[in-house]
Backbone bond lengths (Angstrom), bond angles and torsions (degrees), N, CA, C in turn:
res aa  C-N    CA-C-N  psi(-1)  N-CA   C-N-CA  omega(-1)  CA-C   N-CA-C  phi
1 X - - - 1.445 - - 1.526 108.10 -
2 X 1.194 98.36 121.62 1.670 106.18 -175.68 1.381 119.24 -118.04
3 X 1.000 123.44 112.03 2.062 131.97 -149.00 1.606 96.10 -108.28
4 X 1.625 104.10 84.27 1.577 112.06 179.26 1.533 106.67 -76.42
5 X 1.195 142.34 -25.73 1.276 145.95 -131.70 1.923 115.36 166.59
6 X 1.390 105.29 153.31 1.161 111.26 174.63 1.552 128.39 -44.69
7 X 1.479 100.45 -49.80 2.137 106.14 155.00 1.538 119.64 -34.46
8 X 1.266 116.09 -43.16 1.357 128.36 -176.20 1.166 101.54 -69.13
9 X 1.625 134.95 -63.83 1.363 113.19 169.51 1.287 144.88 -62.88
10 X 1.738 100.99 -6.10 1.869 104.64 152.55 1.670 113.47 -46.26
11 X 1.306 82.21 -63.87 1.682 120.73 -135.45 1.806 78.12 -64.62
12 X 1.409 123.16 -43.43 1.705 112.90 -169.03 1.989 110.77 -94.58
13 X 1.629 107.16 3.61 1.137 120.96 154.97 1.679 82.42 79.77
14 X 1.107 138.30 53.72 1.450 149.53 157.40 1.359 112.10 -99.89
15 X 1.112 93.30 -8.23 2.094 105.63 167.82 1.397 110.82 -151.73
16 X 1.189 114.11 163.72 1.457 116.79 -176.01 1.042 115.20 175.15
17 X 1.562 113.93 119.84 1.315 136.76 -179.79 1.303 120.29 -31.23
18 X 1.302 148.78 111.12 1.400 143.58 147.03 1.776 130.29 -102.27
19 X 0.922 114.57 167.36 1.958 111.91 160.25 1.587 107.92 -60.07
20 X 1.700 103.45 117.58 1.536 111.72 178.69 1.799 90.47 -46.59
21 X 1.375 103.36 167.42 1.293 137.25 -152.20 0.866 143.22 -149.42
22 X 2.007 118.62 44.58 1.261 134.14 -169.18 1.549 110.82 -30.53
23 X 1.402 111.79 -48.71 1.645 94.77 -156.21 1.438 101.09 -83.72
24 X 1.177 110.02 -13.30 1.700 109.79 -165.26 2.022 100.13 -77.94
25 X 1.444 105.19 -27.95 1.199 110.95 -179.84 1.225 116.03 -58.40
26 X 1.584 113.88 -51.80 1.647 146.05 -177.48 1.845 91.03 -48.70
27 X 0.968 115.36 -59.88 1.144 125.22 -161.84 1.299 123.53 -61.92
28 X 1.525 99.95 -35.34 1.850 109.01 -168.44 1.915 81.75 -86.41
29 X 1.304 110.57 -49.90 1.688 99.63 -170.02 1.546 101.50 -45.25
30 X 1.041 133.43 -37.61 1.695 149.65 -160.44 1.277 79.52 -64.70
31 X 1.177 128.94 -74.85 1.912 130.87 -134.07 2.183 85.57 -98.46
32 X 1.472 124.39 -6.45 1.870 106.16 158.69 1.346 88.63 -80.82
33 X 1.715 140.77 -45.33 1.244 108.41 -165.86 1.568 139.25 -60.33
34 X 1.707 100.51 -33.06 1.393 127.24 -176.58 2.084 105.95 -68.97
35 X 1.826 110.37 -34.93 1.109 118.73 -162.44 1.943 93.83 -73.03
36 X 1.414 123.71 -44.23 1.086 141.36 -160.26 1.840 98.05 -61.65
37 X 1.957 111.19 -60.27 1.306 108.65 172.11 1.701 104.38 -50.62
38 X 0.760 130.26 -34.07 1.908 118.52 -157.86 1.523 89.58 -80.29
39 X 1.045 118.42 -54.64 1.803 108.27 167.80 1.190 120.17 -48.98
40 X 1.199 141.96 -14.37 1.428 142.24 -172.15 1.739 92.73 -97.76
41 X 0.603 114.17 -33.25 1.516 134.90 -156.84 1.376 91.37 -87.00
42 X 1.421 118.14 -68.99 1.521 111.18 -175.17 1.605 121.05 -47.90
43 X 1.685 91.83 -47.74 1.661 98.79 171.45 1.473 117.45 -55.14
44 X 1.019 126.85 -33.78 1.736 129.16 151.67 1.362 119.45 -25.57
45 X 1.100 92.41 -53.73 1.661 106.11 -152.52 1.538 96.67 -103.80
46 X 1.312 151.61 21.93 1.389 160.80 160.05 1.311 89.44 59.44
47 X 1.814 132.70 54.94 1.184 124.89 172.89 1.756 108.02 -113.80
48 X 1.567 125.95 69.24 1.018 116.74 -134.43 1.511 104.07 -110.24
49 X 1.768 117.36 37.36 1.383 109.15 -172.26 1.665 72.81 -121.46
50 X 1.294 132.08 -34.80 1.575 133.68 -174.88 1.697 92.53 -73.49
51 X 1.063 139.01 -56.51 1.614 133.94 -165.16 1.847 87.23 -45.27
52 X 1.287 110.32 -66.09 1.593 113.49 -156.83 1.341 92.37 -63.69
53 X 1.282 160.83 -16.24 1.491 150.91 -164.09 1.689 100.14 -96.38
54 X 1.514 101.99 -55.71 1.405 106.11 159.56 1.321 127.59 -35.58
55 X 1.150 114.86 -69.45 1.657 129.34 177.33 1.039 99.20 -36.44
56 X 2.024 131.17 -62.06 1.082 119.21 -172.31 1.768 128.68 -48.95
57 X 1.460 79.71 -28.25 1.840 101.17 -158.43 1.376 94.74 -57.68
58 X 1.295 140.08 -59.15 1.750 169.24 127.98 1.498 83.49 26.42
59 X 1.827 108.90 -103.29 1.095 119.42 -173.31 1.987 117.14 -34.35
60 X 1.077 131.14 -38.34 1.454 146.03 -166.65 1.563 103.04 -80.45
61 X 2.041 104.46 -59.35 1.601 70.66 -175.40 1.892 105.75 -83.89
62 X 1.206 119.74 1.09 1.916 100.91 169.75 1.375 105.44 -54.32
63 X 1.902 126.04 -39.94 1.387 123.16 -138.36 1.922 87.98 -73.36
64 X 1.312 100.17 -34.43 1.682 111.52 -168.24 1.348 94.93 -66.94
65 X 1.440 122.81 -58.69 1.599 96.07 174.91 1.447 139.77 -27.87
66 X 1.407 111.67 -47.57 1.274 147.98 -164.14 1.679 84.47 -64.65
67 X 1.751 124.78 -50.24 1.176 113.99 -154.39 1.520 118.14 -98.75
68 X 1.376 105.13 1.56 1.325 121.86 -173.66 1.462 98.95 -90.30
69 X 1.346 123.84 -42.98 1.295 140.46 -172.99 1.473 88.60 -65.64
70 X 1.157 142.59 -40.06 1.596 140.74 -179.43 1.440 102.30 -88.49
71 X 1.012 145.51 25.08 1.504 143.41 -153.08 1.308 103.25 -3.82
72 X 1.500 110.59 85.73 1.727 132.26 140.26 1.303 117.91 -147.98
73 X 1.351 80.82 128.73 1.952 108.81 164.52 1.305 126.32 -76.02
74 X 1.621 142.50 122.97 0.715 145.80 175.09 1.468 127.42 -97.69
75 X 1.391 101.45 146.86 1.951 97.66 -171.91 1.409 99.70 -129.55
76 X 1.161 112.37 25.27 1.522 120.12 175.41 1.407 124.68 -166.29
77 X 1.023 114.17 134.28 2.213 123.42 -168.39 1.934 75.61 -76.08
78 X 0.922 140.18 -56.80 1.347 115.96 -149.09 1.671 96.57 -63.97
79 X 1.326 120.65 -49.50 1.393 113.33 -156.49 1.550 121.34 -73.49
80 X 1.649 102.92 -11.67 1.388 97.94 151.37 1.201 145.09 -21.03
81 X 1.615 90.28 -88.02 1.573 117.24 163.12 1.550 113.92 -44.54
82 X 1.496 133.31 -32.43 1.534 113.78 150.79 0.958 119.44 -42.36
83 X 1.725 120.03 -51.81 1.512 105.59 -142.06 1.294 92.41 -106.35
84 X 1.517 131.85 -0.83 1.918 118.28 152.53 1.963 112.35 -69.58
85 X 1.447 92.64 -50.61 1.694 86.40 149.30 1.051 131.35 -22.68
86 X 1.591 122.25 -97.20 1.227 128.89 -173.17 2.048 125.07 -59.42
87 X 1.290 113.67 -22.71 1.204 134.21 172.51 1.657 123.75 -95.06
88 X 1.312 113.98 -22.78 1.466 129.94 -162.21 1.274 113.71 -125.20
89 X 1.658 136.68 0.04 1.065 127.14 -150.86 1.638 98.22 -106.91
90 X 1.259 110.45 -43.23 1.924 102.48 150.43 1.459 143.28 -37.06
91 X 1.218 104.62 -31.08 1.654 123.79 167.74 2.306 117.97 -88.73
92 X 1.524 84.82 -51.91 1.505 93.72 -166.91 1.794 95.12 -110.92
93 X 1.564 87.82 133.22 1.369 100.72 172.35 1.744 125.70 -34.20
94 X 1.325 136.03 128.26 1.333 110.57 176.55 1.355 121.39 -73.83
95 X 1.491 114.26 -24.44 1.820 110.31 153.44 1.123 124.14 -48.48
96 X 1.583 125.04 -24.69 1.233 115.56 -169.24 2.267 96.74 -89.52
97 X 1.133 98.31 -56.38 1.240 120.70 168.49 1.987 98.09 -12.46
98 X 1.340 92.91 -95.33 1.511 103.66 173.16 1.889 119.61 -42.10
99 X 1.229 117.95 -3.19 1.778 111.48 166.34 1.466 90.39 -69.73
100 X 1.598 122.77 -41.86 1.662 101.82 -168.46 1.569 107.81 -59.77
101 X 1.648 127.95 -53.38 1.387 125.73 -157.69 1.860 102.52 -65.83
102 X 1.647 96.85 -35.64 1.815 89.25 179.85 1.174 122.78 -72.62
103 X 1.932 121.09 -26.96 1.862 110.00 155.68 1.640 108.15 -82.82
104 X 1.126 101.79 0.69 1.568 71.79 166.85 1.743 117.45 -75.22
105 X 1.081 98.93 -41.87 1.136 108.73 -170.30 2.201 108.89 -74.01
106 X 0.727 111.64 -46.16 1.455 110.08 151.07 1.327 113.20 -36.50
107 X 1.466 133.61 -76.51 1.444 135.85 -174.30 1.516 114.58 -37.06
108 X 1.224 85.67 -38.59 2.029 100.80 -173.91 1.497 94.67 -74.79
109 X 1.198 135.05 -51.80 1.554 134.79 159.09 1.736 105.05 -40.60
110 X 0.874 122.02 -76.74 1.280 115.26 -166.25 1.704 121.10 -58.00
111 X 1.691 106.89 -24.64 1.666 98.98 171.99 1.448 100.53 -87.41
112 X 1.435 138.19 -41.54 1.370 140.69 -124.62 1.800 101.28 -109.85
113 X 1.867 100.43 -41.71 1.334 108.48 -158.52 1.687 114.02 -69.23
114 X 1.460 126.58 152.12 1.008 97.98 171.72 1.966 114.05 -103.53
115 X 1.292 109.30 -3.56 1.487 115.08 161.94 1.416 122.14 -57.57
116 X 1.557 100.97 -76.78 1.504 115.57 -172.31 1.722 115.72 -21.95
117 X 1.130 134.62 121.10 1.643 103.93 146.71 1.526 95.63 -143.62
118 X 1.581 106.68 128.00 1.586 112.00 179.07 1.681 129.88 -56.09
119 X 1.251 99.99 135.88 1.546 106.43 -179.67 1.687 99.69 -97.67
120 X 1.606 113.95 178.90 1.105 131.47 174.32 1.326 103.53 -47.81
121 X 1.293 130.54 -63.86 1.090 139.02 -154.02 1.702 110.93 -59.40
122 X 1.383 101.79 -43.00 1.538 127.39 -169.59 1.950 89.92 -62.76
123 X 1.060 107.22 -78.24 1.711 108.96 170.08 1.703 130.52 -24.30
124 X 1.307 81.73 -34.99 1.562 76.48 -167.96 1.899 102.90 -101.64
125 X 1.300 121.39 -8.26 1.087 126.14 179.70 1.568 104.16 -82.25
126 X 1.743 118.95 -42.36 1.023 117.43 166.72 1.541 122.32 -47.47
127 X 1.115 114.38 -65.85 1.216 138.82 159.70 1.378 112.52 -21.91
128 X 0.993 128.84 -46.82 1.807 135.16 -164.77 1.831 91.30 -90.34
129 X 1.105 104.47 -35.96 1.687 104.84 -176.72 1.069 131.38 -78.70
130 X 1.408 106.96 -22.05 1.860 136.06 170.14 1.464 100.10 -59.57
131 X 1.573 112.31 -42.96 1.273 119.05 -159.83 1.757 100.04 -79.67
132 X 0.767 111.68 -63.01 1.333 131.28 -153.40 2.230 85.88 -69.98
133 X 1.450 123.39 -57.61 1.347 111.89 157.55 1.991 120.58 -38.90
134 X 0.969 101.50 -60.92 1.684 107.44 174.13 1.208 129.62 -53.53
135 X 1.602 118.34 -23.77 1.479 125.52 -175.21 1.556 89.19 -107.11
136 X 1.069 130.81 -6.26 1.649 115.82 174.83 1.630 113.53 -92.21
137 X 1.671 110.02 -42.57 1.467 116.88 153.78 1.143 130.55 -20.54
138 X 1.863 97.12 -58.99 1.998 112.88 -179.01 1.187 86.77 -36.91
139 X 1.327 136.68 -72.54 1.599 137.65 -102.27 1.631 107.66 -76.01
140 X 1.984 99.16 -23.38 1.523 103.71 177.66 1.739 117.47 -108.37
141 X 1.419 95.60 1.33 1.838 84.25 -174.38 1.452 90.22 -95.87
């Protein structure tokens, strides 16, 4: 299965249409704000493979806001980032866009990998990018 485009995640059910979704929106923004403190928090606490998972968490549930507010459900972190891509890239920077696909892909390093293990530095860069992804999100839900 090869996911060229946003059609592809219809068509392989990696997205899927629902009734937009005020509260569900409210909610995911609720749980980037709460995910963003636990990253701040982790970086506190020199816990810096949870800060970067966090961070991701931030960026992921804003992107879901974004998609609930469009009534779509997602069954996949990659196909997100298509469909803020293909729908979002007129409004939101595509540098900013791409912090989600590059922690995503980090996070998956940091639970899955057996190299990776985050330093300070790694945390707090995540962290600064969560932010700066999450406060650009607000601007459309």
């Amino acid at each position: 299965m090869e996911i060229r485009n946003i059609e592809d995640c219809f068509k392989f059910r990696l997205l899927r249409r629902i009734n937009p979704d005020r509260e569900k929106t409210k909610k995911s923004l609720e749980l980037s704000k709460k995910s963003l403190e636990d990253a701040k928090r982790a970086i506190e606490l020199k816990i810096f493979d949870f800060a970067v998972l966090k961070s991701y968490m931030a960026m992921f549930h804003a992107a879901r806001a974004l998609l609930f507010k469009d009534g779509i459900q997602e069954k996949s972190h990659y196909a997100i980032y298509f469909y803020l891509k293909e729908k979002y890239s007129d409004k939101i920077p595509l540098h900013i866009l791409n912090l989600l696909n590059i922690h995503r892909t980090e996070r998956h390093e940091a639970m899955y990998g057996l190299e990776y293990k985050p330093e300070g530095q790694d945390a707090s860069t995540a962290l600064e990018d969560a932010n700066v992804f999450v406060n650009e999100v607000e601007k459309y839900v």
